[in-house]
LUMGU-888533 format. One line per field, with one value per atom (N, C-alpha, C): chain; atom name; x, y, z. Coordinates in steps of 0.2 Angstrom, whole numbers, plus 5000, padded with zeros to 4 digits. Example, Ala and Ser with C-alpha at 12.3 -4.5 7.8 and 13.67 -1.06 7.14 Angstrom:
2
fiti: c(A / A / A / A / A / A)
nunu: c(N / CA / C / N / CA / C)
xx: c(5066 / 5062 / 5066 / 5064 / 5068 / 5064)
yy: c(4972 / 4978 / 4984 / 4989 / 4995 / 5000)
zz: c(5039 / 5039 / 5039 / 5035 / 5036 / 5039)
***
This chain:
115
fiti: c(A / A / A / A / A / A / A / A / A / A / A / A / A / A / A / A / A / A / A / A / A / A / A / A / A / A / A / A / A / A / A / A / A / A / A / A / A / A / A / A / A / A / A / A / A / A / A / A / A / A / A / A / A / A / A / A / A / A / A / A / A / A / A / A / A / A / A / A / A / A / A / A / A / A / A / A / A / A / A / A / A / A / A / A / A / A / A / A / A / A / A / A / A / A / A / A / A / A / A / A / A / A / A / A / A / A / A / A / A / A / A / A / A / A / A / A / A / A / A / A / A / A / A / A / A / A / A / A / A / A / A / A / A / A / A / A / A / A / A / A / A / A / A / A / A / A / A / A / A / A / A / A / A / A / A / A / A / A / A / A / A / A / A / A / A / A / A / A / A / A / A / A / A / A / A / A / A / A / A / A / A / A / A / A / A / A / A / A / A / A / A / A / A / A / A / A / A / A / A / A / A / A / A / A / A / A / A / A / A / A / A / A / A / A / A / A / A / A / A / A / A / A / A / A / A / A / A / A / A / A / A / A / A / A / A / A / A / A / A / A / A / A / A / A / A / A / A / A / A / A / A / A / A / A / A / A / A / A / A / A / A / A / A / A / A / A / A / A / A / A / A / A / A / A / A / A / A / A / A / A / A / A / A / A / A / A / A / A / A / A / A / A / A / A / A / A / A / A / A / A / A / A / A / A / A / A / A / A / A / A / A / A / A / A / A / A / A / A / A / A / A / A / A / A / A / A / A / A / A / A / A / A / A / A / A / A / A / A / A / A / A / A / A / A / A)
nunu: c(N / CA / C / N / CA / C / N / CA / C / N / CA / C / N / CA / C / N / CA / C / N / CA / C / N / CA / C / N / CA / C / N / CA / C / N / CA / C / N / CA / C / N / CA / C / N / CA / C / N / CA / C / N / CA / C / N / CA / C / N / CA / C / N / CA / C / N / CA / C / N / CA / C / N / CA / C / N / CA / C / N / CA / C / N / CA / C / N / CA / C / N / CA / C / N / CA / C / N / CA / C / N / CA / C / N / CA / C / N / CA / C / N / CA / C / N / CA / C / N / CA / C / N / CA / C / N / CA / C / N / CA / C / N / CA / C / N / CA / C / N / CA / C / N / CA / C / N / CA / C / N / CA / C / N / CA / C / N / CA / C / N / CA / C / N / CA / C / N / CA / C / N / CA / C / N / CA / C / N / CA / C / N / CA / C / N / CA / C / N / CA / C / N / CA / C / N / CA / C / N / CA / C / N / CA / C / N / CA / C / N / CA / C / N / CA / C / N / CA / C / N / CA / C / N / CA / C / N / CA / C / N / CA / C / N / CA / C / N / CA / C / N / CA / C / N / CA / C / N / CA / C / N / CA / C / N / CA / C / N / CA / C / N / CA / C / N / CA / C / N / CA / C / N / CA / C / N / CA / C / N / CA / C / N / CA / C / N / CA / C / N / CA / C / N / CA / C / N / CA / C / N / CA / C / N / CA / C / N / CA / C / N / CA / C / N / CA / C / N / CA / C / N / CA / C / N / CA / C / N / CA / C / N / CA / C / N / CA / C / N / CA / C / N / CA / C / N / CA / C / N / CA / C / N / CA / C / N / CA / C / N / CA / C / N / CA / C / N / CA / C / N / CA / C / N / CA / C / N / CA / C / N / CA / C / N / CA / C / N / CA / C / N / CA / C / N / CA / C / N / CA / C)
xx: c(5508 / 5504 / 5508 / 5515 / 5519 / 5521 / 5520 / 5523 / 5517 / 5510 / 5502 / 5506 / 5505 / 5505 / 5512 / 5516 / 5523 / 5520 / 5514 / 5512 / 5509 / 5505 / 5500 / 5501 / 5507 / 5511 / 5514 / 5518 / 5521 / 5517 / 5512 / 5506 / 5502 / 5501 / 5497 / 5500 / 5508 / 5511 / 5516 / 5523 / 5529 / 5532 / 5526 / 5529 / 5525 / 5519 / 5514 / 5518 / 5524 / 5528 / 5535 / 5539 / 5544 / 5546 / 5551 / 5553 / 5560 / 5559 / 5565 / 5572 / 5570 / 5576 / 5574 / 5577 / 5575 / 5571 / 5572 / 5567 / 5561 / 5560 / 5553 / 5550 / 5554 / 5548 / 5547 / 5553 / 5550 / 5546 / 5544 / 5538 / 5531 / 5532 / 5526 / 5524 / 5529 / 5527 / 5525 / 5527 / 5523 / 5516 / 5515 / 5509 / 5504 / 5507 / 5503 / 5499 / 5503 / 5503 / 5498 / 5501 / 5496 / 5490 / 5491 / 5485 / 5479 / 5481 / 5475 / 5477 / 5482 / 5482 / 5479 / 5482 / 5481 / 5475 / 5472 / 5465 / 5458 / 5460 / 5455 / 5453 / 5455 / 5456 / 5450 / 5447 / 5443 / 5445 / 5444 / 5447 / 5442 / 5443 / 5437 / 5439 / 5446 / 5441 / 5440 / 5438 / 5432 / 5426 / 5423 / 5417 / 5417 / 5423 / 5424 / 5421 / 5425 / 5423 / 5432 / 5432 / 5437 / 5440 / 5446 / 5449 / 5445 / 5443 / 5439 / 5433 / 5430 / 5420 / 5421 / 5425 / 5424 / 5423 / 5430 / 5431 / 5423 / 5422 / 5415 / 5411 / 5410 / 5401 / 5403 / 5412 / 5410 / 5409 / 5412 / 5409 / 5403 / 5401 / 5392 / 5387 / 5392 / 5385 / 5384 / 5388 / 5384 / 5384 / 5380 / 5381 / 5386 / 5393 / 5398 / 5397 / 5392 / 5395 / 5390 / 5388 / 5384 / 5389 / 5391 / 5399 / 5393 / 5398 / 5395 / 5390 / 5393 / 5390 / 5386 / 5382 / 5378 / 5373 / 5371 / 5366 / 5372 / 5368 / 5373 / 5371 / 5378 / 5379 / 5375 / 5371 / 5367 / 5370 / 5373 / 5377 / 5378 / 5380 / 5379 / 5375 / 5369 / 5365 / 5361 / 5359 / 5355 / 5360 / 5367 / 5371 / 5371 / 5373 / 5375 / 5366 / 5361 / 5355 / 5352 / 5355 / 5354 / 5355 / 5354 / 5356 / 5357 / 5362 / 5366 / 5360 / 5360 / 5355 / 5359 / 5355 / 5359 / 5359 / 5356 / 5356 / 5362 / 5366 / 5371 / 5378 / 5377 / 5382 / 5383 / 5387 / 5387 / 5388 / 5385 / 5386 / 5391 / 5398 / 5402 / 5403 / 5405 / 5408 / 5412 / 5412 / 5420 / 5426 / 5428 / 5433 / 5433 / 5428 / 5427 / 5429 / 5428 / 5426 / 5421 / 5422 / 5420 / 5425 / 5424 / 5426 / 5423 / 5424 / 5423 / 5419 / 5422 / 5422 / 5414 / 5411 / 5404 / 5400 / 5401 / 5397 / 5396 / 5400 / 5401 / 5407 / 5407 / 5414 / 5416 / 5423 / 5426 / 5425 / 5422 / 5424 / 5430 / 5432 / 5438 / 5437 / 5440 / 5437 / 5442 / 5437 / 5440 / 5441 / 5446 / 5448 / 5447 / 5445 / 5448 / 5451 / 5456 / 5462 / 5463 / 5456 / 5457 / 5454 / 5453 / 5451 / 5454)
yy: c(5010 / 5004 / 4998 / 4997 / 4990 / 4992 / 4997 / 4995 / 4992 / 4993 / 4992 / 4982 / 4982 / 4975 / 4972 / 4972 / 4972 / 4972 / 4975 / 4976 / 4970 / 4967 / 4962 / 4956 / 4956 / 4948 / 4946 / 4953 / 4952 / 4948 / 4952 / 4951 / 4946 / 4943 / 4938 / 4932 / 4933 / 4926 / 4926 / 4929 / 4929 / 4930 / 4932 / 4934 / 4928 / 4925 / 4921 / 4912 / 4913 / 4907 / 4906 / 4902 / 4905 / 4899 / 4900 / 4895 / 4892 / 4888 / 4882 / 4885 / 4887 / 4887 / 4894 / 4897 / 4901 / 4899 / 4893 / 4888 / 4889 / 4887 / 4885 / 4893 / 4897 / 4904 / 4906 / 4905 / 4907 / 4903 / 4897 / 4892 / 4894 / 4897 / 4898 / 4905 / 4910 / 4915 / 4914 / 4912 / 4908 / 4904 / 4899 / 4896 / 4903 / 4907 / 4912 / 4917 / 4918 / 4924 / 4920 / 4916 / 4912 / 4906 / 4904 / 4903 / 4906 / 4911 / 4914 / 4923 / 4925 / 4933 / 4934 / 4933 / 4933 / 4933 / 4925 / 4923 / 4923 / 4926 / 4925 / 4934 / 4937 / 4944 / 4948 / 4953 / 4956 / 4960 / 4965 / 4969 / 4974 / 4979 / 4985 / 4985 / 4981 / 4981 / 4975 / 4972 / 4965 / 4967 / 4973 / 4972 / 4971 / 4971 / 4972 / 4962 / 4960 / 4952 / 4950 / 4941 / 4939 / 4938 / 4935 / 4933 / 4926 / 4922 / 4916 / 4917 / 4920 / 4924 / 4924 / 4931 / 4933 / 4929 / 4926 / 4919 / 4916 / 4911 / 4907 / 4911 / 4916 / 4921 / 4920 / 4924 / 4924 / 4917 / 4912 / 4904 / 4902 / 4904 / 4904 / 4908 / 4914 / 4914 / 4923 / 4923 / 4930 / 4935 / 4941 / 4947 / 4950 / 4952 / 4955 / 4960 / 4966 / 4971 / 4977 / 4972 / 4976 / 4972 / 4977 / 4976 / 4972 / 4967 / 4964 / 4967 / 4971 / 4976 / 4983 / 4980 / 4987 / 4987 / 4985 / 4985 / 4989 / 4994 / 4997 / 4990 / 4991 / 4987 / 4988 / 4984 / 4987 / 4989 / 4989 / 4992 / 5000 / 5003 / 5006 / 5010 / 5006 / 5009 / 5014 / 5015 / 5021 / 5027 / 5026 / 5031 / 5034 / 5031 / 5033 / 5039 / 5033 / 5038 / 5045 / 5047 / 5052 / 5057 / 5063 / 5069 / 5073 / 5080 / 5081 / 5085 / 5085 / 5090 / 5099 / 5101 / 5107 / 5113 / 5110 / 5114 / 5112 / 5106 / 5104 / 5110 / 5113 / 5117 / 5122 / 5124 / 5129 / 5123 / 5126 / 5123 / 5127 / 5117 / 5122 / 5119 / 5124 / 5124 / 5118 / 5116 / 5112 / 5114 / 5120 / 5124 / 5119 / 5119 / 5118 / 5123 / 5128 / 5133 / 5139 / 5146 / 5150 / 5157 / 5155 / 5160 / 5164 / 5170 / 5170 / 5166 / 5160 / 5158 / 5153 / 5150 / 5147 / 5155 / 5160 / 5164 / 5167 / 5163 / 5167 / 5170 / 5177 / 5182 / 5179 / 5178 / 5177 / 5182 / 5181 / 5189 / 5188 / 5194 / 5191 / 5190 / 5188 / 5184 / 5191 / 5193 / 5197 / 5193 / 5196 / 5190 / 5198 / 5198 / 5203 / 5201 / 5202 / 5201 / 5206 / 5211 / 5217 / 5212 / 5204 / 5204 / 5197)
zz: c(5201 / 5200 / 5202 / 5199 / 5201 / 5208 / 5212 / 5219 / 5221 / 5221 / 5223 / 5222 / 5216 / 5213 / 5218 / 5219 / 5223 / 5231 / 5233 / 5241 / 5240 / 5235 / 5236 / 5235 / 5231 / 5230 / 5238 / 5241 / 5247 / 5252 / 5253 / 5258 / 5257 / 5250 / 5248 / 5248 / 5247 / 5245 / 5250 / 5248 / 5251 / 5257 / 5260 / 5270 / 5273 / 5267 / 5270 / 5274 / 5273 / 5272 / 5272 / 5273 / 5272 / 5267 / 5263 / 5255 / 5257 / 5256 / 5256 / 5252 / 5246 / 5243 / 5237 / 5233 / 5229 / 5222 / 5221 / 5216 / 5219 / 5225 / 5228 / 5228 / 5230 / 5227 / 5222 / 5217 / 5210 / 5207 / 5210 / 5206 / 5211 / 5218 / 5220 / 5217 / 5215 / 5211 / 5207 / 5203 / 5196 / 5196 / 5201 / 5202 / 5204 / 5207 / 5211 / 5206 / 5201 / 5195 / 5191 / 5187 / 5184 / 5186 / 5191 / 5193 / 5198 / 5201 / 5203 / 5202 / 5201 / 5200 / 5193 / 5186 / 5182 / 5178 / 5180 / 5178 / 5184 / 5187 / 5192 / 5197 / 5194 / 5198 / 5192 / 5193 / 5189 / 5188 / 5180 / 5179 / 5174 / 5173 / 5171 / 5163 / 5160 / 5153 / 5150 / 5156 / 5154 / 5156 / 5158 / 5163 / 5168 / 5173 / 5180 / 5180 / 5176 / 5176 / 5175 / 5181 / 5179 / 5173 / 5170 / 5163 / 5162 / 5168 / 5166 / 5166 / 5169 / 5170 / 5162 / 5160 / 5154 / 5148 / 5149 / 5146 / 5144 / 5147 / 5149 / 5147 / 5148 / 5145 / 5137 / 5133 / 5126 / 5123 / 5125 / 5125 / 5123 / 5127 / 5129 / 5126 / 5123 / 5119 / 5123 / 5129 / 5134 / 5131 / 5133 / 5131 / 5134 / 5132 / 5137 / 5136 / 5133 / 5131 / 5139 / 5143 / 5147 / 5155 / 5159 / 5164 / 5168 / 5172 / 5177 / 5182 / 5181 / 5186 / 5184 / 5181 / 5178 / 5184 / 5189 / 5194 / 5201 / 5204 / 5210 / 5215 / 5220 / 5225 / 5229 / 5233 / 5238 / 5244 / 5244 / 5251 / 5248 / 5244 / 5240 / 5237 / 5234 / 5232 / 5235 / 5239 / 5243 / 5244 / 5245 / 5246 / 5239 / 5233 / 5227 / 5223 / 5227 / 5224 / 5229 / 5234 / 5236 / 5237 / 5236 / 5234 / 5239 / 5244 / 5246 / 5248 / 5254 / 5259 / 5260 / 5254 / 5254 / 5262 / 5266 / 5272 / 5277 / 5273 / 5275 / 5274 / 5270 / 5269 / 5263 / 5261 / 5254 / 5248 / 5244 / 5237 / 5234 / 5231 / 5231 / 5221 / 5218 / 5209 / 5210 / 5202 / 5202 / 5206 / 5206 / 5209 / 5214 / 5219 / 5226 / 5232 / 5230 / 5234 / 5235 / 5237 / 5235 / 5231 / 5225 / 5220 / 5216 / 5211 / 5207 / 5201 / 5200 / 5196 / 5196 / 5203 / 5204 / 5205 / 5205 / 5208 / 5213 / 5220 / 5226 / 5227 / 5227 / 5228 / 5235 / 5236 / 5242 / 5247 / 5252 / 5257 / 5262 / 5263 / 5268 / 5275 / 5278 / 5286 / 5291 / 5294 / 5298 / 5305 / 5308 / 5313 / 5320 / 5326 / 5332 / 5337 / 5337 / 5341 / 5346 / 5347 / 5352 / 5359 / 5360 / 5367 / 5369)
***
């Protein structure tokens, strides 16, 4: 997870520029961190809501106990409500394959190599 966070400081901040001195990037990492990583990034145990979205709803009165996102994306939503056209292929177990274990015996694959 800290290298993740390490690839997006680099890419977001510190290749974006170059810094004068080593003062001037530790204060751009700092303005960077607390002004818009920290408070403004959204996070799944707010609700998939920013530190300030969140902020401002319990203020106000909001219901936070329902995620910002209780409604599917529409870009999304038709994928997520569709069901799997079983003529698409074998149905497979959690396993994810064919075993024992969903019901289907494995058969062995015969291969001829007589031509």
């Amino acid at each position: 997870m800290a290298e993740s966070w390490f690839g997006t400081i680099k890419i977001e901040l510190i290749y974006r520029r170059v810094w004068r001195s080593r003062h001037d990037a530790e204060l751009g990492i700092f303005r960077w961190i607390e002004g818009w990583y920290n408070p403004r990034r959204i996070q799944q145990a707010l609700g998939w809501r920013s530190p300030n979205e969140y902020e401002a709803g319990f203020y106000s009165g909001a219901d936070l106990s329902v995620p910002a996102t209780a409604k599917p994306a529409p870009v999304l939503d038709g994928v997520k409500q569709t069901a799997l056209d079983t003529a698409s292929g074998p149905a497979h177990g959690r396993s994810g394959g064919n075993d024992q274990e969903n019901g289907h015996p494995e058969e062995p694959q015969v291969i001829d190599e007589s031509q």
